[in-house]
N, C-alpha and C positions, 0 to 999 in steps of 0.2 A: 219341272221345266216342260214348254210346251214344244210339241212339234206338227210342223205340217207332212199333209199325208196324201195323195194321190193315190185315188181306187174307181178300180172299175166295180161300176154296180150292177145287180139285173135289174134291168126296165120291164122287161116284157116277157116274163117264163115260157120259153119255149115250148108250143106241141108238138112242130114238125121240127123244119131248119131256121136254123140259127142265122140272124140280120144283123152284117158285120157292120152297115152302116150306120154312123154317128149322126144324132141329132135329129131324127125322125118319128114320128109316132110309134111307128111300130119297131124301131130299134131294141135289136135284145139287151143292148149293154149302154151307159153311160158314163160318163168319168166324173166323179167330184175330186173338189180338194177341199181338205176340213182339216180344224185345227186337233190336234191329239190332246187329250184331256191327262192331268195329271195321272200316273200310276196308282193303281191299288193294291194292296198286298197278294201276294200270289199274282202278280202279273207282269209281264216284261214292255218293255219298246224292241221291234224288232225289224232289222233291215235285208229287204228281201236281198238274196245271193244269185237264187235259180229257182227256177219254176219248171215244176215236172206237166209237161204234158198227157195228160190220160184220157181213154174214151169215157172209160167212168168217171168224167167230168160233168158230161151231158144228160145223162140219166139224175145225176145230184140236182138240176135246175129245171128238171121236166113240170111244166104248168100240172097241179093236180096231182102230184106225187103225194102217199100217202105216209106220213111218217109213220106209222106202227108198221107199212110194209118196207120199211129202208134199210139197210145194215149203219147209214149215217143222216145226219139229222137233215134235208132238204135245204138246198137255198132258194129264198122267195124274192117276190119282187121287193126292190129297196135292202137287200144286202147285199156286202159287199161277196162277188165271186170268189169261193174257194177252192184248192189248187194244193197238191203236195209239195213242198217249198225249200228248198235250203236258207235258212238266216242267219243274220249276226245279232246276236244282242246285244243291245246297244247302252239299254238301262235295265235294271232290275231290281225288282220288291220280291222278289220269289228265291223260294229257299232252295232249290234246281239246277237254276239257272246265274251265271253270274255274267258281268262284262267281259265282252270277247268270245265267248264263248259259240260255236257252230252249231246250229242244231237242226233238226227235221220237224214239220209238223204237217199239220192238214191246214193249210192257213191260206194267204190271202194274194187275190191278183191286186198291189200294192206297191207302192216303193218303201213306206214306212209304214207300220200298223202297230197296234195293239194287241200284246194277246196272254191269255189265260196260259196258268203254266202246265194246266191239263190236255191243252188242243195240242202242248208240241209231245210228239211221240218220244224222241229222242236224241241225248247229245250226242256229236258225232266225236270222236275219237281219232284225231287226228295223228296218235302218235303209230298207228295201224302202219301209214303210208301209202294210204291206195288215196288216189284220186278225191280231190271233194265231188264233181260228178257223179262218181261211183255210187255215191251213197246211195242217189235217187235212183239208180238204174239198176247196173250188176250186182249191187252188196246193198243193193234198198229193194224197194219193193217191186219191181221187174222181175228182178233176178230171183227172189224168197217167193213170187208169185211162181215162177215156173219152178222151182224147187219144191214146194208143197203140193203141189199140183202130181208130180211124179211118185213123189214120198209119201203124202198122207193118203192122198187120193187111189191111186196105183199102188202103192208098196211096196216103190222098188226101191232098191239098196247099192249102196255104193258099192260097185266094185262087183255086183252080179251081172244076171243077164236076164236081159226087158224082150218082153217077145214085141211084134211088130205094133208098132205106134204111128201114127197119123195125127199132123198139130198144124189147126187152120190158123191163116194171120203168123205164118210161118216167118213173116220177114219184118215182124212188128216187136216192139220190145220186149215182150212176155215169150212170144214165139220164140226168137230169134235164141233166148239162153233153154228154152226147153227143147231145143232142138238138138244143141249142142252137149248139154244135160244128158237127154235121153240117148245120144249115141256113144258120147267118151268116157262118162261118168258112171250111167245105170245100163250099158250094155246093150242096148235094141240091138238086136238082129238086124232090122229093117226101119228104118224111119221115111216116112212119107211125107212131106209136106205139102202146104195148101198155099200161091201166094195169090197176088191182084196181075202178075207183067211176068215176061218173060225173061227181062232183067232179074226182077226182085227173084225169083225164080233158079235161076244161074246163082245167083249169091247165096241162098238157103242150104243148097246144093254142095256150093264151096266152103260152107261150116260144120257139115257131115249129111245130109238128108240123102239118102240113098235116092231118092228122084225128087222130084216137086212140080204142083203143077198149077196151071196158071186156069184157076176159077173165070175168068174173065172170057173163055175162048168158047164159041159156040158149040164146040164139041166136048167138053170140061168133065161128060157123065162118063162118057168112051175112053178119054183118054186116065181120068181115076181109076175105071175100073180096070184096066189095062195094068198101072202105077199098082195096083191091089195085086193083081192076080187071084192064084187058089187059095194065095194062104190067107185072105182077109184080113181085117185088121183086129186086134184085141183091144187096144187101148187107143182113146181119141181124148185128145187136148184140145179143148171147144172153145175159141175166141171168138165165135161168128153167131154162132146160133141160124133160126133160120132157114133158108133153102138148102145151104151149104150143108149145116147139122140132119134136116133131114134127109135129102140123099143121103150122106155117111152111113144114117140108120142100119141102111139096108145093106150098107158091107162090115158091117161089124159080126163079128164070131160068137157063135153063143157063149152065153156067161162074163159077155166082153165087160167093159166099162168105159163111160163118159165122164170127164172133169170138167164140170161146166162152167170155165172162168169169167167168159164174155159174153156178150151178141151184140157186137157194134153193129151188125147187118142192121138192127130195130131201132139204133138211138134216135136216129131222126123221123123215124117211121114205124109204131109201133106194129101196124100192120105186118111189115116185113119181115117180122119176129117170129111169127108163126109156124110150128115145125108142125110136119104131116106124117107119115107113116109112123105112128105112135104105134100101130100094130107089131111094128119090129123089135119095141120093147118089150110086149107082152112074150112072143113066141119065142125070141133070143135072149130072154132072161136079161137084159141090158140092165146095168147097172147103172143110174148116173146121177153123177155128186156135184152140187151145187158148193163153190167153198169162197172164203173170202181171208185174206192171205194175212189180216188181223188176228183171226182166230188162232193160229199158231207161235202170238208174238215169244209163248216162253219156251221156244225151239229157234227163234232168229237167230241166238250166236252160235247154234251149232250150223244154220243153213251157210250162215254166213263165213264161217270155216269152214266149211266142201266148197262153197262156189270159188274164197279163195286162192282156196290152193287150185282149183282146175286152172283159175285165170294163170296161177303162176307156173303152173306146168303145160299150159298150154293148148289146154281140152276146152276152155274157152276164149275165143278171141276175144278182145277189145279194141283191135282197132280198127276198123269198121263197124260195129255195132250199134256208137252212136254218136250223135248229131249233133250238135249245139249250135242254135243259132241264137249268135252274140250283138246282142243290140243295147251294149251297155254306153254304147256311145253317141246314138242315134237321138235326135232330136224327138220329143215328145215319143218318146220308147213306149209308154204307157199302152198307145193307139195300137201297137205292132201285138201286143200279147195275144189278142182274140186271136187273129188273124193266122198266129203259127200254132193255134190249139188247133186250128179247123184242118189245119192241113192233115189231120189225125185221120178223117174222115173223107180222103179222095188219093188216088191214085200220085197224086204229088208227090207224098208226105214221102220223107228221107228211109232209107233203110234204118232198119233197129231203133234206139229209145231217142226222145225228140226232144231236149233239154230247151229253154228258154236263157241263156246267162243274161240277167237284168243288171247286176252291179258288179 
């Protein structure tokens, strides 16, 4: 049976920033609608739910990415935009997956698509009782990003005690549970956070961050070092890279360590990417680990049982954390998708994790 499909494509591989307008030469994105070709064994029909917002969206469709340098395979011009997803399956040739069934994958900005029963990660498990949001955010990969980040990275352990931690993009979806992580859950002494406002700031603050401070203020160096004090920092959870990373350099403790899970500072500017006092790693023995939150999928159901229970006892919030903006009702919703990715990337963008509900 056939079905139609509405997808946004990339036009125009980004070098710098991303061109939300439609129908122009140099537009980053396009919409087709195409007819869905019969099934093939091992492969589903599937109907998007949610779409996860991420900065590592942008990096995936950088003009001149080098697949042998990637952790996932590039989108190029002329395919469709991919995007972490909640779906329903709707038909199925795969031995996995059946009708009705929830699942997650790395799939497609889509109302209906096609897909391989390899690209989905996993079925979701409804009889749990946590939230279908959840998956993507607190008990999906948000939540397992800032949990691995502390665990494999750091080595810290439930129920011990984490000496002083600093986590930039403190009020962003990865931040926002390693913040709360590192102070209820793995014990920090002291947590620091890093945000863009003196709002977001205030709220980082009200999830445990013993201070936080607002990057954005022309005094930002004074007033970190200040937030630091004597005792410097030991551990940095690194969303930013950058200017922001390199200052850090120079307050970290020898022997310290870096998790380097991000650097949104460069997606749009690889120039901006650039960290400088590289000396401080030499002389401070800095450790820093690049990790990607795949790499530990056959540890997921144990992450996924601490972050849990913290939600259920109350070490981390959920409500405030995250955002959904619901445009399953909205005429040509299609056009709206870019548009709430980008908010990822400016001072706008909602506290905590940024869902899309498409249907």
């Amino acid at each position: 049976m056939t079905h139609s499909s509405t997808q946004i494509i990339l036009k125009n591989a980004p070098i710098k920033d991303i061109n939300l307008e439609w129908d122009q030469p140099t537009s980053t994105f396009e919409i087709k609608h195409i007819e869905l070709p019969d099934l093939e064994d091992g492969q589903v029909l599937i109907k998007t739910l949610y779409i996860s917002n991420d900065p590592a969206q942008r990096p995936w469709m950088q003009k001149g990415l080098d697949p042998k340098r990637s952790y996932v395979k590039p989108t190029v011009d002329g395919e469709t935009v991919r995007s972490v997803t909640i779906v329903e399956i709707l038909e199925s040739k795969s031995g996995k997956f059946k009708v009705g069934d929830l699942a997650i994958g790395r799939l497609f900005w889509a109302d209906y698509a096609i897909a391989n029963e390899n690209e989905i990660f996993t079925k979701i498990d409804q009889s749990l009782g946590v939230p279908i949001p959840y998956f993507i955010s607190y008990v999906g990969i948000t939540g397992l990003t800032a949990y691995f980040g502390l665990t494999e990275i750091f080595g810290l352990k439930v129920g011990g005690e984490a000496p002083v931690i600093a986590i930039s993009a403190a009020s962003g979806g990865v931040g926002c549970v390693a913040v709360q992580l590192a102070k209820h859950v793995f014990g920090s002494v002291k947590v620091i956070g890093i945000s863009g406002t003196d709002e977001k700031c205030k709220w980082v603050e009200s999830l445990g961050a013993d201070i936080c401070v607002n990057y954005t203020k022309p005094d930002f160096h004074e007033q970190l070092t200040k937030a630091v004090g004597d005792e410097g920092i030991d551990l940095y959870f690194d969303n930013v890279g950058g200017e922001i990373l390199s200052f850090i350099l120079t307050k970290i403790n020898k022997y310290g360590k870096v998790a380097a899970c991000g650097s949104i500072s460069g997606y749009n500017d690889y120039e901006k990417i650039k960290v400088t006092n590289w000396g401080e790693v030499i002389a401070q023995r800095i450790t820093l680990s690049g990790f990607i939150v795949s790499d530990y999928a056959a540890k997921f159901p144990e992450a996924i049982g601490t972050i849990s229970q913290a939600i259920q006892t109350g070490k981390v919030q959920t409500s405030s954390g995250l955002h959904i903006e619901d445009i399953s009702n909205e005429e040509d919703k299609i056009k709206l998708v870019p548009g709430i990715w980008k908010q990822l990337f400016s001072s706008a963008k909602p506290n905590g994790k940024l869902l899309t509900k498409f249907a």
